[in-house]
DOSEFI-427843 format. One record per residue (C-alpha): residue in three letters; residue number from 1; x, y, z. Coordinates in Angstrom, 1 decimal. Example, Ala and Ser with C-alpha at 12.3 -4.5 7.8 and 13.67 -1.06 7.14 Angstrom:
2
(atom 'ALA', 1, (12.3, -4.5, 7.8));
(atom 'SER', 2, (13.7, -1.1, 7.1));
//
This chain:
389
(atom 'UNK', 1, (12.9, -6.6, -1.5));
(atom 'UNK', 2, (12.8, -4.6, -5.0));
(atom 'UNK', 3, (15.6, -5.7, -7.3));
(atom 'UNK', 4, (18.4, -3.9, -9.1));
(atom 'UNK', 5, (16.6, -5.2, -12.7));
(atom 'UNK', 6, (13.2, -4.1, -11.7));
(atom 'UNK', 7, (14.1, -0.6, -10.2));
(atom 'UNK', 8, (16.0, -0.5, -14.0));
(atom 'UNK', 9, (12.7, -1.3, -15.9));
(atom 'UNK', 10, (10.9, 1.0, -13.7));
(atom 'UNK', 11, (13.0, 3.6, -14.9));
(atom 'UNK', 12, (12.8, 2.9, -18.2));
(atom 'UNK', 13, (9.5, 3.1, -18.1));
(atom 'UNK', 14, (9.1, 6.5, -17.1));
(atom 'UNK', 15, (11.6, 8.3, -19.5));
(atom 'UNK', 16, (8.9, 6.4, -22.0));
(atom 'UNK', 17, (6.3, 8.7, -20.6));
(atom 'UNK', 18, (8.2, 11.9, -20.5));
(atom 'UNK', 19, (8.3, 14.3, -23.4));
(atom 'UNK', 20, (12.0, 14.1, -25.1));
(atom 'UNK', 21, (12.9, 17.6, -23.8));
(atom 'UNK', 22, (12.8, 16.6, -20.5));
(atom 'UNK', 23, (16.9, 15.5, -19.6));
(atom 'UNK', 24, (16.3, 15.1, -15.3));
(atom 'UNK', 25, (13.6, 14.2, -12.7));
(atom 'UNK', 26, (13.6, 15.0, -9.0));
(atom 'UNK', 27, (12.0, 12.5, -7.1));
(atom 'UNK', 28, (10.9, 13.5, -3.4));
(atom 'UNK', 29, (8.0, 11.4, -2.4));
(atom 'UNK', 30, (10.0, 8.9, -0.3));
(atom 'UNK', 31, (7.9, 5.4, -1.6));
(atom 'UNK', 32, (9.0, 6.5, -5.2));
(atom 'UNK', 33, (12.8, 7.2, -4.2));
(atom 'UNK', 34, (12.3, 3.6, -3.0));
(atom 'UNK', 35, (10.1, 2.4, -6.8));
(atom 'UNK', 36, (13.1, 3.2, -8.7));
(atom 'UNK', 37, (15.9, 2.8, -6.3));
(atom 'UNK', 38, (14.7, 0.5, -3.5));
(atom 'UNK', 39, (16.7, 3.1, -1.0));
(atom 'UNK', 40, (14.0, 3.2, 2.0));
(atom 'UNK', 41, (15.0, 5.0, 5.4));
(atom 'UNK', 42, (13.2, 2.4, 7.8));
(atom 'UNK', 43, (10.3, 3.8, 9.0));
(atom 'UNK', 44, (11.1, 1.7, 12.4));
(atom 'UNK', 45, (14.5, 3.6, 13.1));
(atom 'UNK', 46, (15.9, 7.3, 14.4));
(atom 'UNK', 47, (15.5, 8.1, 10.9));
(atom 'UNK', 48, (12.0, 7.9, 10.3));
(atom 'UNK', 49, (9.9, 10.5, 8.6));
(atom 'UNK', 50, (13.0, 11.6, 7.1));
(atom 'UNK', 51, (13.6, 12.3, 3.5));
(atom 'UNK', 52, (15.9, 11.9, 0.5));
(atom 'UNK', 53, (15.9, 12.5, -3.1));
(atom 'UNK', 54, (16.7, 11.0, -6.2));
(atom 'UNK', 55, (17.9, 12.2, -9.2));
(atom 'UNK', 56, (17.2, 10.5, -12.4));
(atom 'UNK', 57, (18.6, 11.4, -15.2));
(atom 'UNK', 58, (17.9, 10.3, -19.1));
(atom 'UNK', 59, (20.5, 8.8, -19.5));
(atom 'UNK', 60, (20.3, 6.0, -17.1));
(atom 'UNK', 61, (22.1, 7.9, -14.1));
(atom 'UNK', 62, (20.5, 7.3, -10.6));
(atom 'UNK', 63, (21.7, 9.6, -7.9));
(atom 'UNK', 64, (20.9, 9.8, -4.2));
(atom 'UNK', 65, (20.6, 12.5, -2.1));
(atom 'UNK', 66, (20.6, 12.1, 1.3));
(atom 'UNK', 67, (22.2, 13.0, 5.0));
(atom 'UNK', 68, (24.9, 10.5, 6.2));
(atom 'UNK', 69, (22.0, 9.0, 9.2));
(atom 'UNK', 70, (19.3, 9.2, 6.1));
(atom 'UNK', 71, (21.5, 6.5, 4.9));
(atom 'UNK', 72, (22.5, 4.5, 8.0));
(atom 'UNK', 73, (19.1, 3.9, 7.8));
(atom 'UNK', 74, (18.5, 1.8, 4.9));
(atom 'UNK', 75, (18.5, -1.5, 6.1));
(atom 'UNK', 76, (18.4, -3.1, 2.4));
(atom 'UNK', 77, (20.7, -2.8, -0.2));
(atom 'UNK', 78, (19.7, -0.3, -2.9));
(atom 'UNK', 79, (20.5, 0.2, -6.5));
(atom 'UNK', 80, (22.3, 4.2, -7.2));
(atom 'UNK', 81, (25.2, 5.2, -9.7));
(atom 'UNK', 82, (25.8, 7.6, -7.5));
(atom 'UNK', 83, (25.6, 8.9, -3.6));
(atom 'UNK', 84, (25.6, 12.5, -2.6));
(atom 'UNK', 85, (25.6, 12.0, 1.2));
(atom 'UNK', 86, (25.8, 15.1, 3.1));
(atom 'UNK', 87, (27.2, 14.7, 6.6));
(atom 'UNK', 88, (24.1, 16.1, 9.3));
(atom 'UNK', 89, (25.1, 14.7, 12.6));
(atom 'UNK', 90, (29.0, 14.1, 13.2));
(atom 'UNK', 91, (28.8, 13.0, 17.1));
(atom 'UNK', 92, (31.1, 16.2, 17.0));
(atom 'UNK', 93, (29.7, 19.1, 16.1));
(atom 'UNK', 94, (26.1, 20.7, 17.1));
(atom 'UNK', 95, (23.6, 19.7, 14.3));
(atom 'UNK', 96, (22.2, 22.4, 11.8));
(atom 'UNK', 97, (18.6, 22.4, 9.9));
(atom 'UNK', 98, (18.3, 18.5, 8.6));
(atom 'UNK', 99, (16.5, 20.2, 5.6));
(atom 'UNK', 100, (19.8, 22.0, 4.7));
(atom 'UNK', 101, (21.7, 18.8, 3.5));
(atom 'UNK', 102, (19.4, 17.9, 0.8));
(atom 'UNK', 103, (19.6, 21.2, -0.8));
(atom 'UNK', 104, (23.7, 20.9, -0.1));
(atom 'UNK', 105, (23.5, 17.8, -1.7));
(atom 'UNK', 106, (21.2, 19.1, -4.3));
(atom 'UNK', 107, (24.0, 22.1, -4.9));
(atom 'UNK', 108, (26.5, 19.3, -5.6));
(atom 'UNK', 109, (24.8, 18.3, -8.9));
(atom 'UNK', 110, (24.0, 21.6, -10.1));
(atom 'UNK', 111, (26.1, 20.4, -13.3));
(atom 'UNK', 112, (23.2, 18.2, -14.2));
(atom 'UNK', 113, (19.9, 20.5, -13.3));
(atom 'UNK', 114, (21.4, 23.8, -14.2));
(atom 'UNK', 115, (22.5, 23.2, -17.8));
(atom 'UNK', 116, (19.4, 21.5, -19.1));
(atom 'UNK', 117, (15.7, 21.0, -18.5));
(atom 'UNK', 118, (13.8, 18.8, -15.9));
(atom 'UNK', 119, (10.8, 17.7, -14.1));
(atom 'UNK', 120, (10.7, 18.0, -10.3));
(atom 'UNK', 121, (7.9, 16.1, -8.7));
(atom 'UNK', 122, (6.1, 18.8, -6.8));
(atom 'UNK', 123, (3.8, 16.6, -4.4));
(atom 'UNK', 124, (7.2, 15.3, -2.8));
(atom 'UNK', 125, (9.2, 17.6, -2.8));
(atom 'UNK', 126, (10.3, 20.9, 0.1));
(atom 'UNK', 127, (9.4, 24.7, -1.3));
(atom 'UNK', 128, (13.1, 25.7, -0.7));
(atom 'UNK', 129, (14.3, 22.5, -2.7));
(atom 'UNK', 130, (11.7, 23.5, -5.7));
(atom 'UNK', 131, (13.0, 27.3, -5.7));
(atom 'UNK', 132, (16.4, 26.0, -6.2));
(atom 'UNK', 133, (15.9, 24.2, -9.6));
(atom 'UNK', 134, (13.0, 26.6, -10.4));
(atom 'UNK', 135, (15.0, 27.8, -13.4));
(atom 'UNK', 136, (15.1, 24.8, -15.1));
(atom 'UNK', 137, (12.8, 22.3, -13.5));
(atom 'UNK', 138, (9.0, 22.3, -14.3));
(atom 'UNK', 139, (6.6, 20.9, -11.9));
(atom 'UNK', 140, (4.3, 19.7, -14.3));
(atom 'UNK', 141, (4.2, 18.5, -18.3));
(atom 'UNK', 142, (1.7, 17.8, -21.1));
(atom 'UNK', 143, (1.4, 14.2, -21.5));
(atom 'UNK', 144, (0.6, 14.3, -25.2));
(atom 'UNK', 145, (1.2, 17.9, -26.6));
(atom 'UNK', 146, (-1.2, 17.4, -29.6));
(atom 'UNK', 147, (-4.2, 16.9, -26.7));
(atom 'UNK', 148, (-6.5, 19.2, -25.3));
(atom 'UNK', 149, (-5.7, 17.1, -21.8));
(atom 'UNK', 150, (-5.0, 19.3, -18.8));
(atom 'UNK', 151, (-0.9, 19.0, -18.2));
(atom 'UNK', 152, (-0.2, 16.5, -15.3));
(atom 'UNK', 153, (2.7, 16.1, -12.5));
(atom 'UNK', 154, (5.5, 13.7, -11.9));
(atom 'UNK', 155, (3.3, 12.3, -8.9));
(atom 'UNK', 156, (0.6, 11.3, -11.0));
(atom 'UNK', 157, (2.4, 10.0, -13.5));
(atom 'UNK', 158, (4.1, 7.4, -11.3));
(atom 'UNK', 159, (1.2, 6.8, -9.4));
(atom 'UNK', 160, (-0.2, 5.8, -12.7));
(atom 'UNK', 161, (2.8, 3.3, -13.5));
(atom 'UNK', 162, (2.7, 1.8, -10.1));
(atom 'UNK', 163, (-0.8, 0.2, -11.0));
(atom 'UNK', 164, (0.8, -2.7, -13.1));
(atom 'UNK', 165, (3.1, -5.0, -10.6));
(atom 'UNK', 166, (6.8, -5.8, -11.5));
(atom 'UNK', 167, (7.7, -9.2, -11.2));
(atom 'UNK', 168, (9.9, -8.3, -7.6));
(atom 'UNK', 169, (6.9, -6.2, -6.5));
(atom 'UNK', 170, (5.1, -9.1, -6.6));
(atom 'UNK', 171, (7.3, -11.4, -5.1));
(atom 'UNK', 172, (7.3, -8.7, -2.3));
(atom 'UNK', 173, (3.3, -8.8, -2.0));
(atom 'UNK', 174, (3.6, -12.5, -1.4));
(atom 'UNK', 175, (6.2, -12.2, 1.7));
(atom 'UNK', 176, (3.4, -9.8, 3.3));
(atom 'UNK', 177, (0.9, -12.7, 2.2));
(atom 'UNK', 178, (2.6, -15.4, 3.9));
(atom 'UNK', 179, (3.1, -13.1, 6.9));
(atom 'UNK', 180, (-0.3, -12.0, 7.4));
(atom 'UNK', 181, (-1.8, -15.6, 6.8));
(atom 'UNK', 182, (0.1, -17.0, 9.9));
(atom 'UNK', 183, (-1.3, -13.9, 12.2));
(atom 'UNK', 184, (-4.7, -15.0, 10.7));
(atom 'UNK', 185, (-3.9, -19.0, 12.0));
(atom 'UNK', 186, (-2.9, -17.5, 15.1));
(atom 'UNK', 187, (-5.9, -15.6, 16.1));
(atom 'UNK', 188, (-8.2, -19.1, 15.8));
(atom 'UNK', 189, (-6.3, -20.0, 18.4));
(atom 'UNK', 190, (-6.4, -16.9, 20.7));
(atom 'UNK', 191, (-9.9, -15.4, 20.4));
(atom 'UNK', 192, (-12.0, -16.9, 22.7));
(atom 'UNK', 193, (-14.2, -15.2, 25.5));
(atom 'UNK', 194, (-12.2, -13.7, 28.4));
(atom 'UNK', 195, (-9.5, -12.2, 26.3));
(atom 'UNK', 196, (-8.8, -8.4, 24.7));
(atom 'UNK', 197, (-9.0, -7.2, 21.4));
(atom 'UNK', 198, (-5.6, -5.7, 22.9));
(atom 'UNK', 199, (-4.4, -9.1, 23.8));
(atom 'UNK', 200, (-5.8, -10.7, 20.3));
(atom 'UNK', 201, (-3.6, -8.4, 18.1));
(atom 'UNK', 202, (-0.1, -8.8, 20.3));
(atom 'UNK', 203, (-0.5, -12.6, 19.3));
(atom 'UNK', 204, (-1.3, -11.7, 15.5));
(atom 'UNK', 205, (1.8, -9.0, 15.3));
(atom 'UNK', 206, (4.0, -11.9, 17.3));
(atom 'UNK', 207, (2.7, -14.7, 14.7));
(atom 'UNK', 208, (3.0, -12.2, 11.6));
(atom 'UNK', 209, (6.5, -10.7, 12.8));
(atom 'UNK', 210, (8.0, -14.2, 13.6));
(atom 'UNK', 211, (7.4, -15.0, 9.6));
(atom 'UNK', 212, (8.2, -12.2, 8.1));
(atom 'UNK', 213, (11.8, -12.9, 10.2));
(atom 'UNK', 214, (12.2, -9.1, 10.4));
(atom 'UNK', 215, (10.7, -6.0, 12.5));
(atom 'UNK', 216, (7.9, -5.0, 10.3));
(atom 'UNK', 217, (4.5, -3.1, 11.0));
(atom 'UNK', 218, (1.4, -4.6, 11.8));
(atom 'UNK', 219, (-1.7, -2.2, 11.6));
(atom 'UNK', 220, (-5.3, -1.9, 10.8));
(atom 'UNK', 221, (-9.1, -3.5, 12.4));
(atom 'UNK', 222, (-8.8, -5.6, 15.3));
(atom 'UNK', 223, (-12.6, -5.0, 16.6));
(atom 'UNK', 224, (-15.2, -7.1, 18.4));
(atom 'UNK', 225, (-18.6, -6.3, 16.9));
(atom 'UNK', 226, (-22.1, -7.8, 18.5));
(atom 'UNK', 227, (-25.9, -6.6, 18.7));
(atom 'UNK', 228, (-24.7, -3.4, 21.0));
(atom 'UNK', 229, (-21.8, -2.2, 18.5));
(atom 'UNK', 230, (-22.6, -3.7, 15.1));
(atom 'UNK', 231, (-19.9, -2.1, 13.4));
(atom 'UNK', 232, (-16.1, -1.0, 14.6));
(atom 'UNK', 233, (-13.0, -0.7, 12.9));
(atom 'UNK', 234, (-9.6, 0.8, 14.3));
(atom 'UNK', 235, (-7.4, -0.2, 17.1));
(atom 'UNK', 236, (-8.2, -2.6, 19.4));
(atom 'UNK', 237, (-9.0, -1.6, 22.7));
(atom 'UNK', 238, (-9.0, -3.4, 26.2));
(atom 'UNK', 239, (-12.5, -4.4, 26.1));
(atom 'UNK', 240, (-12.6, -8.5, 26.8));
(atom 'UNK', 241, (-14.4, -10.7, 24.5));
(atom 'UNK', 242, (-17.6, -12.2, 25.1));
(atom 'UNK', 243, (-19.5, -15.2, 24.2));
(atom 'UNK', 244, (-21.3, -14.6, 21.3));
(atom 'UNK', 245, (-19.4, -11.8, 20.1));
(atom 'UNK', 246, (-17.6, -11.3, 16.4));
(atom 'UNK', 247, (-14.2, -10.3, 15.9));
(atom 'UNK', 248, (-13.6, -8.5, 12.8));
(atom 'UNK', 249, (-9.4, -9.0, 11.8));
(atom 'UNK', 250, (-8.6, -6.9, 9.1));
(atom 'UNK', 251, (-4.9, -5.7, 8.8));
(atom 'UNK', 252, (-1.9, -5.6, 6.7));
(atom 'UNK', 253, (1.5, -6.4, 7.2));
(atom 'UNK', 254, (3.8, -3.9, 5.9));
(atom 'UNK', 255, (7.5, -5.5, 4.9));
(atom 'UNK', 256, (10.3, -3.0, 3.1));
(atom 'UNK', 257, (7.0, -0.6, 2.2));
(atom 'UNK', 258, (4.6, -3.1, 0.3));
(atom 'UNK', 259, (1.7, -4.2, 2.2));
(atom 'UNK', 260, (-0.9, -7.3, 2.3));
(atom 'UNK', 261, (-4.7, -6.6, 3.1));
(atom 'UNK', 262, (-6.8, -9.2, 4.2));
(atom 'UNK', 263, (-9.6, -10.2, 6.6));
(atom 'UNK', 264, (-11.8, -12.9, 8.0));
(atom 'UNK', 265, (-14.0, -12.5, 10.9));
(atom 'UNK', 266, (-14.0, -15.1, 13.9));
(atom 'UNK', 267, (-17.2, -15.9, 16.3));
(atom 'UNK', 268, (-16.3, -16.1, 19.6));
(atom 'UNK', 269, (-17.8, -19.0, 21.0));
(atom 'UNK', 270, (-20.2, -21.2, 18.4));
(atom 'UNK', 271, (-22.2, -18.5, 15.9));
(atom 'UNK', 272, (-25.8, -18.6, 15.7));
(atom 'UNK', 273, (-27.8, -19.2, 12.7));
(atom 'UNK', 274, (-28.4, -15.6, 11.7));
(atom 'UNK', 275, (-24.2, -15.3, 12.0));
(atom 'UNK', 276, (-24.0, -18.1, 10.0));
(atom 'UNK', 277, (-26.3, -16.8, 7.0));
(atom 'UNK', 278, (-24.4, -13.4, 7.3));
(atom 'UNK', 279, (-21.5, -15.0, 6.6));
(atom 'UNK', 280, (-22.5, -17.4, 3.8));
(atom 'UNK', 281, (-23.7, -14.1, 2.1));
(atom 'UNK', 282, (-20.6, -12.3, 2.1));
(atom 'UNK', 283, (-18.6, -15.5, 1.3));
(atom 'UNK', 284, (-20.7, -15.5, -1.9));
(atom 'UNK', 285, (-20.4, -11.8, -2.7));
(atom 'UNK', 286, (-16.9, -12.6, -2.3));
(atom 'UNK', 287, (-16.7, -15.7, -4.9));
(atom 'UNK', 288, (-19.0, -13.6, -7.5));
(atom 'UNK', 289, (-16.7, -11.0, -7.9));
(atom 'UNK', 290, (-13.9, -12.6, -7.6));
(atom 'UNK', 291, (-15.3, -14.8, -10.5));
(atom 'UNK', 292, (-15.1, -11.4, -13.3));
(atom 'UNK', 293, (-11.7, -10.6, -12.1));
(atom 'UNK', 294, (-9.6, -9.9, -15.3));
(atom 'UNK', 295, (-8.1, -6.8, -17.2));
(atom 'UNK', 296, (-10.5, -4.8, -18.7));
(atom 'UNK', 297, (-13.5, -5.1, -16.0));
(atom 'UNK', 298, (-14.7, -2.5, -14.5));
(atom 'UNK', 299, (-14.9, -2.0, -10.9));
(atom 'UNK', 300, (-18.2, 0.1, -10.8));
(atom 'UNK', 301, (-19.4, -3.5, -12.2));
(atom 'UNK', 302, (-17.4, -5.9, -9.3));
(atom 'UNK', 303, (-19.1, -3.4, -6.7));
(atom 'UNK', 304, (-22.4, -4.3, -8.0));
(atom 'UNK', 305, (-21.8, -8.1, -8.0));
(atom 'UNK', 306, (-20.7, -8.5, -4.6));
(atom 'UNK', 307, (-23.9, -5.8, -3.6));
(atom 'UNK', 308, (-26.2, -8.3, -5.9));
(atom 'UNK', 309, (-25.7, -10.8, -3.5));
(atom 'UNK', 310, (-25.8, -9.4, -0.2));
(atom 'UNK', 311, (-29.5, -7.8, -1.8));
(atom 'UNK', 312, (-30.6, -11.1, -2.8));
(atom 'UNK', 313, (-30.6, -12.3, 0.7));
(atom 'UNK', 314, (-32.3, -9.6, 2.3));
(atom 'UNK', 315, (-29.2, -8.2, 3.8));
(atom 'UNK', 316, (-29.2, -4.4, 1.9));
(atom 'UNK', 317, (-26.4, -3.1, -0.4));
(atom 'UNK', 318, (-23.2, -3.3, 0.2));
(atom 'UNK', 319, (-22.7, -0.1, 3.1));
(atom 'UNK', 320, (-19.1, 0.4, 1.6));
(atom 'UNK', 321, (-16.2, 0.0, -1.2));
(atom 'UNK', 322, (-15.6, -3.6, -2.3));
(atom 'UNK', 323, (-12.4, -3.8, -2.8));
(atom 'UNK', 324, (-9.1, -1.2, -3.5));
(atom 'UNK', 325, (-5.6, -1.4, -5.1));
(atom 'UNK', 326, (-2.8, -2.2, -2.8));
(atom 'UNK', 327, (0.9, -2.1, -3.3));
(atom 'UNK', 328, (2.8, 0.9, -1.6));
(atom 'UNK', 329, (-0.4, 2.4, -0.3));
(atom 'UNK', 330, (-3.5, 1.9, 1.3));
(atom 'UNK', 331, (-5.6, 2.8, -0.6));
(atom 'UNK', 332, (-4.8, 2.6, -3.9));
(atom 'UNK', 333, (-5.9, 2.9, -7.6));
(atom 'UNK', 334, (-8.2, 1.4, -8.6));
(atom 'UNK', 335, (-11.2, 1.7, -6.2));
(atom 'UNK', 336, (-14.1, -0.5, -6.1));
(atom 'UNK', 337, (-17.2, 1.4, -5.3));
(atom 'UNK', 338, (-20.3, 2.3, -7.1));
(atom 'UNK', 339, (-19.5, 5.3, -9.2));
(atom 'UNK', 340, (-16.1, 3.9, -10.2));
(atom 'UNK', 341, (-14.5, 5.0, -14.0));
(atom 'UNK', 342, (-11.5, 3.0, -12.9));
(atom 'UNK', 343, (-10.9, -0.1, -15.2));
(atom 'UNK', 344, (-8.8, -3.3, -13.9));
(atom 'UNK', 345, (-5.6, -3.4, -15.8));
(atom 'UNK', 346, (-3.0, -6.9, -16.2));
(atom 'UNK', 347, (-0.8, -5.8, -13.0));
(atom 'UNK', 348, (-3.2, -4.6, -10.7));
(atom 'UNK', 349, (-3.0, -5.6, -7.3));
(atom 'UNK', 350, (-6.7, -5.4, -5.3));
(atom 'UNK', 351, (-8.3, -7.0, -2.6));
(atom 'UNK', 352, (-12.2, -8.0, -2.4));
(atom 'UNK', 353, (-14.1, -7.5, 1.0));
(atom 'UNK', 354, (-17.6, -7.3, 0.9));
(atom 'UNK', 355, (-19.2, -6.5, 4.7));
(atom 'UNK', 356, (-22.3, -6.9, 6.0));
(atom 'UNK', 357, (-23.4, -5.0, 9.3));
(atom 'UNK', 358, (-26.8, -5.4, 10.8));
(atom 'UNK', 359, (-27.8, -3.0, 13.6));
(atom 'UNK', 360, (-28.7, -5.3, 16.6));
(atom 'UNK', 361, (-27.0, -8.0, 15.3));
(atom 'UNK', 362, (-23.3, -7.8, 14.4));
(atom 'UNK', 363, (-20.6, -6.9, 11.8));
(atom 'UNK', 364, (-18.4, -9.4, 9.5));
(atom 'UNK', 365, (-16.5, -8.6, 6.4));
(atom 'UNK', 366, (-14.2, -10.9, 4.9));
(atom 'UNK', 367, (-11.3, -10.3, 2.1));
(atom 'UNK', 368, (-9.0, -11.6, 0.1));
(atom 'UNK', 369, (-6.0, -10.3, -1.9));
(atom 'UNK', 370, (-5.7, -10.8, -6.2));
(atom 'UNK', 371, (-3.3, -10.4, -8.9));
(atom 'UNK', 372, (-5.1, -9.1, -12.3));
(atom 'UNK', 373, (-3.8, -10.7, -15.3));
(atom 'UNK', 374, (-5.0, -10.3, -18.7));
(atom 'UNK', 375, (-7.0, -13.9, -19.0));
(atom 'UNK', 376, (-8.2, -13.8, -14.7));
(atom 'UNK', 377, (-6.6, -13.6, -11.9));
(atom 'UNK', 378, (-4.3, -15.3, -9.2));
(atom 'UNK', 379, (-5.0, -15.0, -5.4));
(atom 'UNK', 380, (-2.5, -14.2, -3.4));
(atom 'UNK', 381, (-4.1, -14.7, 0.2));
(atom 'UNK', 382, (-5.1, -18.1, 1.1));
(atom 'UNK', 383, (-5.7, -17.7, 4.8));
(atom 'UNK', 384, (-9.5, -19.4, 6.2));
(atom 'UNK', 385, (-12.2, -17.9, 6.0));
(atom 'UNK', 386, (-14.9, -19.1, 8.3));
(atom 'UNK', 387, (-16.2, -18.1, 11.6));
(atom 'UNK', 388, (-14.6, -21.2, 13.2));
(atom 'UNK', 389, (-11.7, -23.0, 12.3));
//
């Protein structure tokens, strides 16, 4: 989980960034109440899709705002110098509009928003809660007033920050790693013809769960791909494998909101020659990008390597991005993809994932997940890649 020191720094960090006349911010987008304060209503609970806000203010205050089963609901500790918890559901009286009790709680505080100036984040935040601090709370600033730069919101400044990985968000990445690797050991063992794509990813959410050691979600591409349907991507279904087939494994494992992202792709039965030479080729986009990683590259450029290769041996460019930032989102800044202006920065989190798909044939892709740092890069994956164990 986050830490009380780095949800500190991350603070810090933003009141850098915000012009001096700004005293508050109103965070409402729930993954950054959880950046600076690690509070995070578990999204497997009674509570999920529910909301609460933080209050930051420039003087080092952080205050949540929430309903009293908002709270029951956060299953780590969190790091607050104050609660504002609204009592919602009593098991005695009827329950009102949940909505209400953040702008109750909201009312609370009015000591702190009404009598100076402040920056509410608009893309997370209700109308009703915005026309309550309207007064006083801009929705958007001018990150250097002596620019001709178009003003820019709360949202995308933190979006912005959460590009370079704290030291605990990185030791967060690497419990998703470690559970995603042993659903990616598990599936050697499980795919084999006869049995679903269904039945495949019970036995990689089992594997990747049992890891983890905590309910977590499991999500993303557990396809079968072959000369019929040479690409797929989604949920799997109940169709059964067959000899000769390629299952494509691409999924995350998301533990207290961070996520890993990798994929290998497993031939059932023994792969032919042509598989063989499909994979080799996207193995080696793979290694050739991963080869520039380093602060200061630019993506459009790691696109191209990876789509070098796959050209060179006759199998077309690459048909989609190679790669993506990966943190609390999915996607994320930066993208990897042809027309790219995005940069890689020391802190950058990304994955690499070249594909290949040949009508008639079948689909792989393969992926792996890296740290940027100024001099390279550290992976962070390290499950097998290969279309047998």
């Amino acid at each position: 989980m986050l830490t009380h020191a780095g949800c500190r720094e991350r603070q810090a960090q933003l009141w850098q960034k915000l012009p001096s006349e700004i005293s508050w911010a109103l965070i409402g987008d729930q993954r950054h109440v959880q950046y600076f304060s690690n509070f995070r209503i578990n999204p497997i609970s009674f509570s999920a899709d529910q909301k609460a806000l933080l209050l930051l203010t420039r003087d080092g205050q952080a205050i949540l705002l929430a309903d009293n089963f908002a709270k029951r609901s956060a299953t780590v500790p969190y790091f607050v110098d104050q609660e504002v918890i609204i009592p919602w559901y009593t098991h005695k009286k009827s329950v009102t509009n949940r909505d209400d009790a953040l702008c109750l709680a909201l009312s609370e505080v009015d000591h702190i928003w009404k009598r100076e100036t402040g920056l509410i984040e608009p893309e997370g935040v209700s109308e009703m809660t915005a026309a309550m601090v309207a007064e006083n709370g801009a929705w958007q600033f001018a990150e250097d007033e002596e620019s001709d730069e178009q003003p820019t919101t709360l949202g995308t400044l933190i979006r912005s920050l959460r590009r370079s990985k704290h030291a605990d968000e990185v030791a967060l990445l690497n419990t998703c790693m470690r559970a995603c690797e042993a659903g990616h050991r598990r599936a050697f063992d499980v795919i084999k013809p006869g049995v679903s794509e269904f039945e495949v990813y019970l036995e990689v959410q089992r594997a990747a769960q049992e890891t983890a050691g905590i309910p977590c979600i499991v999500y993303g591409d557990f396809r079968a791909t072959n000369a019929a349907l040479y690409k797929a991507g989604g949920l799997p279904t109940h169709y059964r494998l067959q000899e000769g087939d390629l299952f494509i494994i691409d999924y995350s494992v998301i533990i207290h909101g961070y996520r890993s992202d990798f994929t290998n792709t497993i031939s059932v039965g023994t792969p032919s020659d042509k598989y063989v030479a499909q994979f080799e080729a996207c193995r080696d986009a793979l290694s050739a990008a991963a080869e520039m990683l380093k602060a200061g590259v630019a993506c459009r450029d790691l696109w191209k390597a990876a789509s070098t290769v796959l050209e060179s041996r006759g199998f077309g460019p690459l048909a989609h991005h190679a790669g993506h930032g990966l943190g609390l989102e999915h996607p994320e800044p930066p993208i990897l993809v042809s027309e790219s202006d995005d940069v890689l920065i020391a802190g950058d989190v990304i994955t690499l994932e070249p594909g290949c798909y040949i009508e008639g044939q079948g689909g792989m892709r393969f992926e792996h997940n890296y740290l940027i740092t100024e001099a390279g890069r550290e992976q962070l994956s390290h499950q097998q890649l290969g279309l047998t164990h």
